[in-house]
C-alpha positions as CSV (number, residue, x, y, z in Angstrom):
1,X,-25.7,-8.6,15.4
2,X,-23.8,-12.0,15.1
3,X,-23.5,-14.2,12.6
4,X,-26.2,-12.5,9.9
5,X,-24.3,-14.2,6.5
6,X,-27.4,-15.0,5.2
7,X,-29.4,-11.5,5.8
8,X,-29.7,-8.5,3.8
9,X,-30.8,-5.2,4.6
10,X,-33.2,-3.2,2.5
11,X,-30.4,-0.5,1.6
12,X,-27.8,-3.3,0.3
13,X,-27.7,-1.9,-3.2
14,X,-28.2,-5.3,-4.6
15,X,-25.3,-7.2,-2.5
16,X,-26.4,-11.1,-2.4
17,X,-25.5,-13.5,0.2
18,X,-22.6,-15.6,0.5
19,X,-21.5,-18.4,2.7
20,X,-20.2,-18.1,6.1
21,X,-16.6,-18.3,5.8
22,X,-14.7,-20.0,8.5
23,X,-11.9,-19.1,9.0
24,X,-13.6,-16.0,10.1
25,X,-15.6,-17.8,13.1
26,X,-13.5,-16.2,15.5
27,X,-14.6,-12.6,14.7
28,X,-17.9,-10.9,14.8
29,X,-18.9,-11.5,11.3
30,X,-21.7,-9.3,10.2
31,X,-22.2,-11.1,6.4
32,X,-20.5,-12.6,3.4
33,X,-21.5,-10.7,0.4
34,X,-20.9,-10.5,-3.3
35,X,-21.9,-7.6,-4.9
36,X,-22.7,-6.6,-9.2
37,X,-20.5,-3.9,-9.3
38,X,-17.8,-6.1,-8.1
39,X,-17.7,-9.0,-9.8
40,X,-15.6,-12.1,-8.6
41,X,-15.0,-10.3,-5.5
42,X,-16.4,-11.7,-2.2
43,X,-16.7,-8.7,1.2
44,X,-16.5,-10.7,4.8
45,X,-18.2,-7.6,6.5
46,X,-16.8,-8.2,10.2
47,X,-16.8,-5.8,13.5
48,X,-13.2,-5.3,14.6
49,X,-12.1,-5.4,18.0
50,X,-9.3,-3.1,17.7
51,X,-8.2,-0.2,15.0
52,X,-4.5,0.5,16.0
53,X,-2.0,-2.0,15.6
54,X,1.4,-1.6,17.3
55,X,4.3,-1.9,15.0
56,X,7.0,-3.6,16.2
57,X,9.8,-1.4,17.9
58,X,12.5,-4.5,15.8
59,X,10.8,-3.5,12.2
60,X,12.4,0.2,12.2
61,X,9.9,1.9,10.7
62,X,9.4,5.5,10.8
63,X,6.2,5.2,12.6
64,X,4.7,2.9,15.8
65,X,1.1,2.8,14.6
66,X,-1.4,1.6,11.7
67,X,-4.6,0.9,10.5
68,X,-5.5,-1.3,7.7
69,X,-9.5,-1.3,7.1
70,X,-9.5,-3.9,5.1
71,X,-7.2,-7.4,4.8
72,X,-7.4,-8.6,0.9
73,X,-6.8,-6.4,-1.8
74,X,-8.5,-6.0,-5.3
75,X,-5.5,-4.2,-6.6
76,X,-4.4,-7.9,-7.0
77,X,-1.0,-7.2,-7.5
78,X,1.2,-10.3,-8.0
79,X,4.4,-9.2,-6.2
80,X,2.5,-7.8,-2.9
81,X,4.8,-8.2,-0.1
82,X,1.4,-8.7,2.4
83,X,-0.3,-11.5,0.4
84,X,0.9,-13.8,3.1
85,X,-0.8,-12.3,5.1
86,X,-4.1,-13.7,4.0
87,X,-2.9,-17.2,5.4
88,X,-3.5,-16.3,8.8
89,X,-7.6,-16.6,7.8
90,X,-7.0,-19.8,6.7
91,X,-7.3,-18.4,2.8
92,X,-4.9,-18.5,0.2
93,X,-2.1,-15.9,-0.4
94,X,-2.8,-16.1,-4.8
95,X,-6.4,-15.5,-6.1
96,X,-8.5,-15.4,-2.1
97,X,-6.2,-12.7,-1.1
98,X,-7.5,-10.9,-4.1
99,X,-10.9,-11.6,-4.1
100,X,-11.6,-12.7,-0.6
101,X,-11.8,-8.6,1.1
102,X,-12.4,-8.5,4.8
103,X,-13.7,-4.9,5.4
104,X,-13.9,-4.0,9.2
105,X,-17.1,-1.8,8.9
106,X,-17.2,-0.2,12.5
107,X,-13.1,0.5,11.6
108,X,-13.6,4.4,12.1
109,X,-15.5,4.5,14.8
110,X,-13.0,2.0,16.9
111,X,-10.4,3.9,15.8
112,X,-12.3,7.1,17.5
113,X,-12.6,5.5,20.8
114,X,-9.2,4.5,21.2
115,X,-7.7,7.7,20.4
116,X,-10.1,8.8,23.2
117,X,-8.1,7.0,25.4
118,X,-6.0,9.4,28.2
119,X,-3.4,6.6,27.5
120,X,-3.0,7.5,23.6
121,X,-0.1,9.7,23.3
122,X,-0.9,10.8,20.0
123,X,2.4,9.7,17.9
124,X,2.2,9.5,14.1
125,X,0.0,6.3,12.4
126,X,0.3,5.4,9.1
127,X,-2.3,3.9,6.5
128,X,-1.7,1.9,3.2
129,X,1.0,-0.2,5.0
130,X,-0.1,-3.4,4.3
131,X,-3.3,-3.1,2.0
132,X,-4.4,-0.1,0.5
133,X,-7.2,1.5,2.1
134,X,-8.2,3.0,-1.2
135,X,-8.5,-0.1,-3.3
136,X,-12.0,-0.2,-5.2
137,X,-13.9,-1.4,-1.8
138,X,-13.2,2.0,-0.4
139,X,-15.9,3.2,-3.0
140,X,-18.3,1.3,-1.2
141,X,-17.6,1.3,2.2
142,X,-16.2,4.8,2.8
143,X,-13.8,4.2,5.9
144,X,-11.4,6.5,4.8
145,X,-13.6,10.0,5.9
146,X,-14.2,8.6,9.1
147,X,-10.9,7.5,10.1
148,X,-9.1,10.6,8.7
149,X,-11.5,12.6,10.5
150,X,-10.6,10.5,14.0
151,X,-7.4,11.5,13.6
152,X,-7.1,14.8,13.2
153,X,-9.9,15.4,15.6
154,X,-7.7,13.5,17.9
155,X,-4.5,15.5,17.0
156,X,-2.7,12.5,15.3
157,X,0.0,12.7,12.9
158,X,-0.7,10.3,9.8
159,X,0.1,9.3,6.6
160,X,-1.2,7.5,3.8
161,X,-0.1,5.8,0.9
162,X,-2.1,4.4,-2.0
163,X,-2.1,3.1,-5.5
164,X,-5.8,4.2,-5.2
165,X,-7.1,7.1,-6.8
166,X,-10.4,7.0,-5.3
167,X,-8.0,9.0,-2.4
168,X,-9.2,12.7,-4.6
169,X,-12.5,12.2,-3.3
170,X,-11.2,12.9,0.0
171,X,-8.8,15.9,-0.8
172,X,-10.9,18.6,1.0
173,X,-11.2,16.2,3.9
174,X,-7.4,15.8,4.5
175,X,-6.3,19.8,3.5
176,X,-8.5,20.6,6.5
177,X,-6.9,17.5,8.2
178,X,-3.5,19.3,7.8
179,X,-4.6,22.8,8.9
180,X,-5.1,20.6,12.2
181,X,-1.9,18.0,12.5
182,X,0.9,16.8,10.4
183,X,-0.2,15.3,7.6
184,X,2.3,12.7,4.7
185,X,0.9,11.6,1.5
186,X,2.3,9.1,-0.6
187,X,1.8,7.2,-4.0
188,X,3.0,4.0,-5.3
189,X,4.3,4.2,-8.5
190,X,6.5,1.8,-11.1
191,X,5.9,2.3,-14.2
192,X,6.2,4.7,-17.1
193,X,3.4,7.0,-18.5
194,X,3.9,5.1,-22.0
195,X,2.0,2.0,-24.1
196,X,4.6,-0.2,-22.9
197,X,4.6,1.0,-19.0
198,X,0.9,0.7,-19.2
199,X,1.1,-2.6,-20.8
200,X,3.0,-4.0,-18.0
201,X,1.5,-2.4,-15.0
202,X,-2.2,-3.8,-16.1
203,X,-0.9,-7.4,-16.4
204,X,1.3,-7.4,-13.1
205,X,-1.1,-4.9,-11.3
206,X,-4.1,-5.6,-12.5
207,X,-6.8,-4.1,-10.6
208,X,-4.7,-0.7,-10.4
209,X,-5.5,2.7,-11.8
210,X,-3.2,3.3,-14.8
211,X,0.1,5.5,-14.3
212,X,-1.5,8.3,-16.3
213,X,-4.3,8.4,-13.4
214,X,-1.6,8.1,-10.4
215,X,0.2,10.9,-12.2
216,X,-2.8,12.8,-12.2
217,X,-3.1,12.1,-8.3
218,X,-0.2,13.5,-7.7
219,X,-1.2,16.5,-9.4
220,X,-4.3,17.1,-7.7
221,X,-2.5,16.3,-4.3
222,X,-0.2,19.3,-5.1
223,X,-2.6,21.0,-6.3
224,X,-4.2,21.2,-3.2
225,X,-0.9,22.3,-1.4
226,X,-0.1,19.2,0.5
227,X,3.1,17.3,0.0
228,X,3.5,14.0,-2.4
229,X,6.3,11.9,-2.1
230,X,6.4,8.7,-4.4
231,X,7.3,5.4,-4.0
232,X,8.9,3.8,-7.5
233,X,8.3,0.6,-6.0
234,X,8.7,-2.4,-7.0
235,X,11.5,-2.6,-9.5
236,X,11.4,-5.4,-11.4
237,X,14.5,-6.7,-12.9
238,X,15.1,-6.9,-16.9
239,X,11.4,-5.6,-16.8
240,X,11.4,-2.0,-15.4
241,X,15.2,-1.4,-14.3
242,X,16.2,-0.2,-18.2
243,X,18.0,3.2,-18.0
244,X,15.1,4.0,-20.3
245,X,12.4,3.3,-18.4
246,X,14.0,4.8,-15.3
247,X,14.3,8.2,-17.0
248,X,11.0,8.3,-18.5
249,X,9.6,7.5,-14.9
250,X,11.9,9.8,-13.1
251,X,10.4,12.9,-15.5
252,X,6.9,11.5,-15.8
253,X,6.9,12.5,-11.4
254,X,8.6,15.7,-11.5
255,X,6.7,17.1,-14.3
256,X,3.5,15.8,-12.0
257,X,5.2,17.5,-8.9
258,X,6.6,14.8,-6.7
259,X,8.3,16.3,-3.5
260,X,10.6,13.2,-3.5
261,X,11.1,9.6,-4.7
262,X,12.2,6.5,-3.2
263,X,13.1,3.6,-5.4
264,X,12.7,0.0,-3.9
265,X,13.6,-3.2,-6.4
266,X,11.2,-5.7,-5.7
267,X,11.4,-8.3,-3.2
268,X,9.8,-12.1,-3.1
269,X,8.7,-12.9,0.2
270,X,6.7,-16.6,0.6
271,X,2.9,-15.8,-1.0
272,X,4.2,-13.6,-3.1
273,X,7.2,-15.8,-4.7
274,X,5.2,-18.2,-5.8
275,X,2.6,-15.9,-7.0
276,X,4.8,-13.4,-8.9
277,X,6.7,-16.3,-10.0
278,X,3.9,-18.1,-11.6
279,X,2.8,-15.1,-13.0
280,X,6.8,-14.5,-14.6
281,X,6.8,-18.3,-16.3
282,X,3.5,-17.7,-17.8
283,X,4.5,-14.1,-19.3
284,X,7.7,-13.9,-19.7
285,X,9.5,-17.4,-19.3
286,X,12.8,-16.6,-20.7
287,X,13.4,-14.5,-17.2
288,X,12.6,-17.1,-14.8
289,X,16.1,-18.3,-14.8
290,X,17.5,-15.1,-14.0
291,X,15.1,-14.4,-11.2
292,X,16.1,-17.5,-10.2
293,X,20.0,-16.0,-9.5
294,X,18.7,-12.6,-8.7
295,X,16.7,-14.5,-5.6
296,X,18.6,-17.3,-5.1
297,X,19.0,-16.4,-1.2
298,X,15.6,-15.1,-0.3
299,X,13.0,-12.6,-0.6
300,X,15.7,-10.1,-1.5
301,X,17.1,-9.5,-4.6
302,X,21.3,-10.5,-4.3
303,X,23.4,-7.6,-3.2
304,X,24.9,-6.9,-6.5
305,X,21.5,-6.7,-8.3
306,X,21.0,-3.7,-5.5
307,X,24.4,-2.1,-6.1
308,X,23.9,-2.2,-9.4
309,X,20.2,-0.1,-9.3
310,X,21.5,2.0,-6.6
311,X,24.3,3.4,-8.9
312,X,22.3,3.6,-12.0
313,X,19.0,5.6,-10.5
314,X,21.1,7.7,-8.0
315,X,22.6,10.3,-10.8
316,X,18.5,9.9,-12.6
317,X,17.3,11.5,-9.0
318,X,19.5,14.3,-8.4
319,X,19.4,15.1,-12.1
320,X,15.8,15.7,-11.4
321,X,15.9,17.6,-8.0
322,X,15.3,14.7,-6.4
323,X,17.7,14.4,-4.4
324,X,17.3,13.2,-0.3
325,X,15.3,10.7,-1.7
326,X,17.2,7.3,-2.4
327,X,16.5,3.9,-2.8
328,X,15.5,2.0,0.3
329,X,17.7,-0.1,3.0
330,X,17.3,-3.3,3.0
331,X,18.9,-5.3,6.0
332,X,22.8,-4.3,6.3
333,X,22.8,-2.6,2.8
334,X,22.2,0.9,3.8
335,X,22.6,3.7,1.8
336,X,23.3,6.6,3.5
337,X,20.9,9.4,1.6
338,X,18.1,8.7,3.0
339,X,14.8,5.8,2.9
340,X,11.4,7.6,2.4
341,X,10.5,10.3,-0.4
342,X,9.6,14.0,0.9
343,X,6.3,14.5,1.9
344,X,5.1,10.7,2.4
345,X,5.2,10.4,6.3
346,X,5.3,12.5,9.1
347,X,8.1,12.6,11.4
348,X,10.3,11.8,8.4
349,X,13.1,14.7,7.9
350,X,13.0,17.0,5.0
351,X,16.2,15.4,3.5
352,X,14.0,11.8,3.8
353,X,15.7,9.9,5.7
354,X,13.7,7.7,8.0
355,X,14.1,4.2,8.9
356,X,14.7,0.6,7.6
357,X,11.8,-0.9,5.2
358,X,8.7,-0.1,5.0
359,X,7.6,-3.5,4.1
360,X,9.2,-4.8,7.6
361,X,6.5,-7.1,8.9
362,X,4.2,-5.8,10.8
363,X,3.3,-8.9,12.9
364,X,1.4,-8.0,16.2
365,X,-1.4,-6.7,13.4
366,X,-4.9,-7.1,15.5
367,X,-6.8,-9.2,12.7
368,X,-10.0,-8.0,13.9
């Protein structure tokens, strides 16, 4: 059904109606709700037109393929490279593109029909690329069975990474996903099991589990015999870049059982510059002037700032058994050791090393 913003089913849990949203107008928009348990949050329910989207070949990435089930994210993290994404529905990259969640609710079974296809030549796909697909939503929707079942029913490759760890409810679901394809998991993680780390991560990261709970992930992930890399990602200068910090981190994932780390300093693309930044002169305004030399020639931090990281967590990773992880490449600054931590992505060798960024753009995205 078309355009039903202003219905409700028996079984909606209590969901009430919202407005029709128009920037959505050219997709087939189910409803606009709000719902109790997610207060301040607003779901554009919408029937997507497509599943897969093509990265481009350009963004050398170590996979061709996504899926993103939901655009908007409740994580609401103020340095999120895809907030600008949210622009393209005609919403705002700050406070819509964390409360303003478009969930495409037929996502898995799309997805099923196009790896159908005789034409699908089942290379790797990769979830969590742009939004998480285990933010709190995920909860309600429950996309993620589905769409991990199409693949490996299909005999696809994937990989997911999350902040989310609503991703254990779905454990025995993806073990017998690996006993049928390659299967990468992956966890975002930047900041230190301590008060301080926690501190940090709940004002920057807000609607995040806490790093005690993404360590715990991690266990449970190995626990269950599948491979964990982690992504210490983003770094934020004079905030978590202290040696101190670093190390604490470093043994806070191998003591959880991390089959590899990546480090990647943060980066300021438009949406999220202005967000982060607001955020920075509000919390911490004393730093805004050295952000302002640090990023002085874009979304990435200045070459020296990159050096100077590099050197400093390189010894901290193969200290820890680390190593063929590394911190990622960003344009011409490529260190040689490798971009993607063990066990995240499939197709990615066992040393890590895989391609460019993972936070290339991945522009020919289907919206719907």
């Amino acid at each position: 059904m078309r355009w039903q913003g202003q219905a409700i089913s028996n079984d909606d849990d209590g969901a009430l109606p919202g407005l029709e949203l128009p920037a959505l107008r050219g997709a087939e928009l189910l409803r606009t709700v709000r719902s109790p348990e997610f207060a301040g949050v607003t779901f554009h329910e919408v029937l997507a037109k497509s599943a897969l989207s093509k990265v481009p070949a350009a963004s050398q990435m170590p996979f061709r393929w996504t899926v993103n089930p939901y655009r908007g994210c409740s994580h609401a993290c103020y340095y999120c490279f895809a907030r600008n994404t949210h622009e393209y529905l005609d919403l705002d990259a700050g406070h819509d593109f964390d409360s303003q969640v478009v969930v495409k609710v037929n996502a898995d079974q799309v997805l099923r029909a196009e790896l159908a296809k005789q034409s699908w030549s089942h290379e790797p796909v990769a979830l969590g690329t742009n939004t998480d697909p285990y933010q709190r939503a995920e909860g309600r929707y429950r996309l993620m069975p589905g769409i991990i079942s199409a693949l490996a029913d299909s005999g696809t490759p994937f990989s997911i990474l999350t902040k989310g760890t609503l991703l254990r409810r779905d454990l025995p679901l993806i073990v017998e996903a690996a006993e049928q394809v390659d299967v990468g998991l992956g966890v975002s993680l930047a900041f230190a099991d301590t008060p301080q780390g926690k501190e940090l991560q709940q004002a920057v990261e807000p609607g995040t589990p806490t790093p005690k709970a993404r360590l715990d992930l991690i266990r449970a992930i190995r626990a269950a015999g599948l491979p964990c890399g982690v992504m210490v990602a983003p770094v934020l200068p004079w905030l978590t870049d202290s040696l101190a910090h670093l190390e604490r981190l470093l043994d806070n994932l191998v003591e959880a059982g991390a089959t590899g780390v990546t480090v990647l300093p943060l980066h300021l693309r438009p949406g999220a510059r202005e967000w982060y930044l607001g955020w920075l002169e509000r919390s911490h305004p004393h730093l805004v002037e050295g952000y302002g030399r640090v990023y002085a020639r874009g979304a990435y931090a200045h070459k020296g700032y990159r050096d100077w990281l590099w050197e400093r967590v390189r010894p901290l990773i193969h200290e820890r058994g680390l190593g063929g992880a590394a911190m990622h490449r960003v344009g011409e600054d490529q260190h040689a050791e490798g971009d993607y931590p063990r066990g995240a992505f499939t197709g990615v060798r066992a040393d890590g090393a895989g391609a460019a960024s993972l936070t290339a753009d991945v522009g020919s995205e289907t919206l719907f």
